[in-house]
Structure formats: C-alpha cells, structure tokens
N, CA, C and O atoms as CSV, one atom per row, in Angstrom:
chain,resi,resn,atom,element,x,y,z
A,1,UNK,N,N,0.854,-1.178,0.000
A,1,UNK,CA,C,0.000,0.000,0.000
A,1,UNK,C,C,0.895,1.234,0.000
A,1,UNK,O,O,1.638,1.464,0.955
A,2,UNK,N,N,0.829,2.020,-1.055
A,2,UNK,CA,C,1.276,3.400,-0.868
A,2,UNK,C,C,0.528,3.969,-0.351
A,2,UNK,O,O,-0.555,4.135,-0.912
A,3,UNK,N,N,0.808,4.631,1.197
A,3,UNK,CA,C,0.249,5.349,1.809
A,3,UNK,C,C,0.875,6.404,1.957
A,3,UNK,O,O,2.094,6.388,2.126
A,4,UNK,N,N,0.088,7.653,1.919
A,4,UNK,CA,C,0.378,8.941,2.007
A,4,UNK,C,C,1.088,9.411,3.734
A,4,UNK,O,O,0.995,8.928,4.862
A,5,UNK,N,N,1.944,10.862,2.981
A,5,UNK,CA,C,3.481,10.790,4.320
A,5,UNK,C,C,2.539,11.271,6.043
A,5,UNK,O,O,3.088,11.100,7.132
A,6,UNK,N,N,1.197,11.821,5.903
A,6,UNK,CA,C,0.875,12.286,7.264
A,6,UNK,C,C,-0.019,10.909,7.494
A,6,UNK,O,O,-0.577,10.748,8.579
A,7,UNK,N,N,-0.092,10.308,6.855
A,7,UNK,CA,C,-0.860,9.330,7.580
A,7,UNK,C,C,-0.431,7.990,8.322
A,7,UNK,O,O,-1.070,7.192,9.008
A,8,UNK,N,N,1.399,8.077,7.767
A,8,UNK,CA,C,2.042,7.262,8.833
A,8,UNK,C,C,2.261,8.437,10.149
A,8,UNK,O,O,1.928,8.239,11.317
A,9,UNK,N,N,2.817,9.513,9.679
A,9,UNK,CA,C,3.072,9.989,10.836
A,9,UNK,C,C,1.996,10.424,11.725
A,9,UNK,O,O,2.281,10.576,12.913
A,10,UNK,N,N,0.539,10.694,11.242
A,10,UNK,CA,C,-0.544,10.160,12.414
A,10,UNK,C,C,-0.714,8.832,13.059
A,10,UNK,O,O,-1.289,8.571,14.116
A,11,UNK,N,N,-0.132,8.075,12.262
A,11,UNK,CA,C,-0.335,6.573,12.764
A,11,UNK,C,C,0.778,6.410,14.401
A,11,UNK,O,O,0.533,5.856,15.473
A,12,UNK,N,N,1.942,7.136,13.938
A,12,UNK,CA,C,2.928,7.073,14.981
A,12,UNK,C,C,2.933,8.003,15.861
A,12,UNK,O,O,3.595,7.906,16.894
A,13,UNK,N,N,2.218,8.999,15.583
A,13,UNK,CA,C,1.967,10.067,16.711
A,13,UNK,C,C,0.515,9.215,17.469
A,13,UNK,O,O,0.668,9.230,18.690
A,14,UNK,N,N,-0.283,8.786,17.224
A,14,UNK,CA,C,-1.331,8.104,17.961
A,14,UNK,C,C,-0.515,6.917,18.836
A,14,UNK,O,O,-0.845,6.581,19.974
A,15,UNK,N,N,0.350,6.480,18.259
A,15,UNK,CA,C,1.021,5.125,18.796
A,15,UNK,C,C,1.317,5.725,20.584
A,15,UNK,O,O,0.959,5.370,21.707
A,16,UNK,N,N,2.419,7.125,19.816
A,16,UNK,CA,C,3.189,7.734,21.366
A,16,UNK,C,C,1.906,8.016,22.238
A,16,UNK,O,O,1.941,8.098,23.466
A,17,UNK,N,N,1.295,8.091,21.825
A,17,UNK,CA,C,0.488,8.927,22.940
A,17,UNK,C,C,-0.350,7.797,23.671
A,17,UNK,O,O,-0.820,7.755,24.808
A,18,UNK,N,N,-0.368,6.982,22.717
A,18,UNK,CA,C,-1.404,5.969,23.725
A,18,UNK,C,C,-0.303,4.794,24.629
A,18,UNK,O,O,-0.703,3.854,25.316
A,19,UNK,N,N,0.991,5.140,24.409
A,19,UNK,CA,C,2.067,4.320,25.107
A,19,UNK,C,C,2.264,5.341,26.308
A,19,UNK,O,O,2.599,4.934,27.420
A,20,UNK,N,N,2.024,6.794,26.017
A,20,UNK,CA,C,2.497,8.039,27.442
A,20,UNK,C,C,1.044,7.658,28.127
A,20,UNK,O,O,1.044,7.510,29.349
A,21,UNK,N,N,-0.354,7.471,27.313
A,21,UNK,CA,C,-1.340,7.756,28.704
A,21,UNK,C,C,-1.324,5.758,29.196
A,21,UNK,O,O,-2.038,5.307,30.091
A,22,UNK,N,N,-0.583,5.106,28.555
A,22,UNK,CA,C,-0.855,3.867,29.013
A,22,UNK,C,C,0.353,3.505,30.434
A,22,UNK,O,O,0.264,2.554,31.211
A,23,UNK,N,N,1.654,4.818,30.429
A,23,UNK,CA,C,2.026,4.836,31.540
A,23,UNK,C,C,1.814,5.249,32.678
A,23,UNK,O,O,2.016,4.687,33.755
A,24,UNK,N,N,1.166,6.812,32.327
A,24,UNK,CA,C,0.532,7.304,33.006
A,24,UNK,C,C,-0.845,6.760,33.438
A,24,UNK,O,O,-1.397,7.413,34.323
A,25,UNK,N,N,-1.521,5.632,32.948
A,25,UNK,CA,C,-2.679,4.800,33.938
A,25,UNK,C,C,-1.785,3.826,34.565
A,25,UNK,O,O,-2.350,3.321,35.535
A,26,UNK,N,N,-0.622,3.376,34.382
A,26,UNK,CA,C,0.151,2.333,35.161
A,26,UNK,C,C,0.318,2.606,36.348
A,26,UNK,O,O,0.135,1.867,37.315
A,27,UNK,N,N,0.920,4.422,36.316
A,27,UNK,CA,C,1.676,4.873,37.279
A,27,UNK,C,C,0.016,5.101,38.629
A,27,UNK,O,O,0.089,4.887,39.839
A,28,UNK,N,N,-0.955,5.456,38.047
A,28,UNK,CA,C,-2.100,5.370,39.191
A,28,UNK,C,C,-2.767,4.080,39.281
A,28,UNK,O,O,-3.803,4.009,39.942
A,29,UNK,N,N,-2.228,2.891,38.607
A,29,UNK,CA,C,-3.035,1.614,38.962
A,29,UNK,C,C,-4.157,1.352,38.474
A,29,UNK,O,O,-4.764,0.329,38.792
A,30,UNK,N,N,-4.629,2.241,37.610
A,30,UNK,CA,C,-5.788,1.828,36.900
A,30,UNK,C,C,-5.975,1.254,35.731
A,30,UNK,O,O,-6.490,1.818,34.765
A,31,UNK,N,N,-5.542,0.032,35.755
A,31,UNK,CA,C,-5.582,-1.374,34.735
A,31,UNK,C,C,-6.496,-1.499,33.725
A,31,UNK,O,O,-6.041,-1.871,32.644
A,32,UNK,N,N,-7.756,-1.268,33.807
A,32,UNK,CA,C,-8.956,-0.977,32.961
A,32,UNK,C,C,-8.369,0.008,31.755
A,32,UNK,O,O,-8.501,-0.365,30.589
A,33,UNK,N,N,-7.768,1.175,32.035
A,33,UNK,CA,C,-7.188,2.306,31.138
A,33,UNK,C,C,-6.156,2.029,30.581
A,33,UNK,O,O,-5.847,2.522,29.496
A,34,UNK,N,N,-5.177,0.889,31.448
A,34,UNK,CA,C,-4.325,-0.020,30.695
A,34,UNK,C,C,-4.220,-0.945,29.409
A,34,UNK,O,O,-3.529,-1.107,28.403
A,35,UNK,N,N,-5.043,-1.321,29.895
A,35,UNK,CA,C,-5.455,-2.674,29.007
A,35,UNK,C,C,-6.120,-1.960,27.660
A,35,UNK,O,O,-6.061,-2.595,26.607
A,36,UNK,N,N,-6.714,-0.730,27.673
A,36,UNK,CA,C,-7.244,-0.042,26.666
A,36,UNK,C,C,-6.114,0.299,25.693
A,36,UNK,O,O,-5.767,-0.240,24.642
A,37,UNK,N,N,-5.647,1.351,26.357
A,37,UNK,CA,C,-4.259,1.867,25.646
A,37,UNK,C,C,-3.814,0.891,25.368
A,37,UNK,O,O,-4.112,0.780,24.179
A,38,UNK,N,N,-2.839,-0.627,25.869
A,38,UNK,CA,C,-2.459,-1.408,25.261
A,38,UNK,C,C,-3.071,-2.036,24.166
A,38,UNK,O,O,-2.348,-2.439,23.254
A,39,UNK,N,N,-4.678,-2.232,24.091
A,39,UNK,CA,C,-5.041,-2.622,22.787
A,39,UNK,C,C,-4.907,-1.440,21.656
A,39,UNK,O,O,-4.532,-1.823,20.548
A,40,UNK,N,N,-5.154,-0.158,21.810
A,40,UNK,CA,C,-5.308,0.439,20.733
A,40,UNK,C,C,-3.693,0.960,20.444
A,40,UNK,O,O,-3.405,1.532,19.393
A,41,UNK,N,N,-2.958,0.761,21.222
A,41,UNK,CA,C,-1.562,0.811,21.053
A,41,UNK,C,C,-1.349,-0.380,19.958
A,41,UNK,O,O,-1.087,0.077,18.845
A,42,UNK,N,N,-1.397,-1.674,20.016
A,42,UNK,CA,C,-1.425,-2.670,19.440
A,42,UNK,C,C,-2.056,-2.662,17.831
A,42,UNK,O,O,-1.421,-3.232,16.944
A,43,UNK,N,N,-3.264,-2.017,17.558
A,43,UNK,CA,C,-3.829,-1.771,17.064
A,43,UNK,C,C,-3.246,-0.818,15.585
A,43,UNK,O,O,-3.137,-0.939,14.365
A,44,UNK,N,N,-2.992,0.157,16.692
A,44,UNK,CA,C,-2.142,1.226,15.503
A,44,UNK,C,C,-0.682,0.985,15.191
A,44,UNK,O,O,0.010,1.803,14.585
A,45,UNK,N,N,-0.151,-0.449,15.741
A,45,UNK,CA,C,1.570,-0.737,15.284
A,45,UNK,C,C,0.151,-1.778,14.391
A,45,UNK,O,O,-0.484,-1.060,13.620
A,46,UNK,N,N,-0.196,-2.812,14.417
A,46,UNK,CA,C,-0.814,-3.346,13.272
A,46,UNK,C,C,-0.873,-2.660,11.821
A,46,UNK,O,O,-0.327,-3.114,10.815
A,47,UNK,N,N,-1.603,-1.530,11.893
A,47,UNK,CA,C,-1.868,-0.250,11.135
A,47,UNK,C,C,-0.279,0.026,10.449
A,47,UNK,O,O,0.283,-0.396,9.439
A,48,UNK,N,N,-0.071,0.521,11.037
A,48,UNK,CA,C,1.590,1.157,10.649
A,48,UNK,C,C,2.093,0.263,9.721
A,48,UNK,O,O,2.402,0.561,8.567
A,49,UNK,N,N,2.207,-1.271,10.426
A,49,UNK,CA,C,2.673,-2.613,9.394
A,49,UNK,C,C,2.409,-2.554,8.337
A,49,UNK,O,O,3.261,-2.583,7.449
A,50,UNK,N,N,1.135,-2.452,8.122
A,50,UNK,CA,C,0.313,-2.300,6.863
A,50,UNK,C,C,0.137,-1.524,5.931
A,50,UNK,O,O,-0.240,-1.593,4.761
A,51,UNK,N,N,0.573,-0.533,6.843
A,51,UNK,CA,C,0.829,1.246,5.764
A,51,UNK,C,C,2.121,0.642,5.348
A,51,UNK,O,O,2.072,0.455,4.132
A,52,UNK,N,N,3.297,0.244,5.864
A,52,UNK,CA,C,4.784,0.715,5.370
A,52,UNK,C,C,4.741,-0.672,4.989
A,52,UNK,O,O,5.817,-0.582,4.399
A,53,UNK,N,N,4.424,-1.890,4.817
A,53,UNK,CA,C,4.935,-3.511,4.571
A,53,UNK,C,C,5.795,-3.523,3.321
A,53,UNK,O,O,6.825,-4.157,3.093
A,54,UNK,N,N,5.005,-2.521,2.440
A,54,UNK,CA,C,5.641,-2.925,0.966
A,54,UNK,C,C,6.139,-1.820,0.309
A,54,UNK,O,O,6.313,-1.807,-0.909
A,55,UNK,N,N,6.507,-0.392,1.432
A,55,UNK,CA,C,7.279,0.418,1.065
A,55,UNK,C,C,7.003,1.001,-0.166
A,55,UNK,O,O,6.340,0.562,-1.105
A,56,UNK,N,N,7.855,2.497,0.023
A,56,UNK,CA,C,7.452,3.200,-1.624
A,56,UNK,C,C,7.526,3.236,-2.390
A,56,UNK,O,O,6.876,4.060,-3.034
C-alpha cells in the first residue's frame, strides 16, 4: 500500500500517545485504562505494518 506521508506519521503520533497515557494509567493503577491503551496501542503498530509492509 502506498500510503500517504501524514498518515504514517498520524499513525505514529497516535502510537506515542497511547504508550504516554498507558504509563501514566500504570503509574495510578488503573488497569482498565491499561489494558485499553495497550489494545489500541497494538492496534495502531498493526496499522503502521500495513501502511509501510511494501514500502514506496
């Protein structure tokens, strides 16, 4: 897939952010908000794979 240049780098700016609030629910113990961020963290490296697999 040729994918266009802001839409990896939205893909990887969504990544950071859901890895900073998935520490920041670690750091207060609230696992529920964890487990979220870790899926949609997961989610958008899936994504990313798929944007860049077969390069430009």
């Amino acid at each position: 897939m040729n994918a266009p240049a802001w839409r990896i780098w939205l893909t990887v700016a969504l990544m950071c952010g859901w890895g900073i609030l998935g520490i920041r629910f670690a750091q207060k113990q609230d696992w529920a908000f964890v487990l979220m961020c870790v899926a949609l963290f997961i989610v958008n490296g899936i994504t990313l794979w798929r944007l860049t697999k077969n390069g430009k």
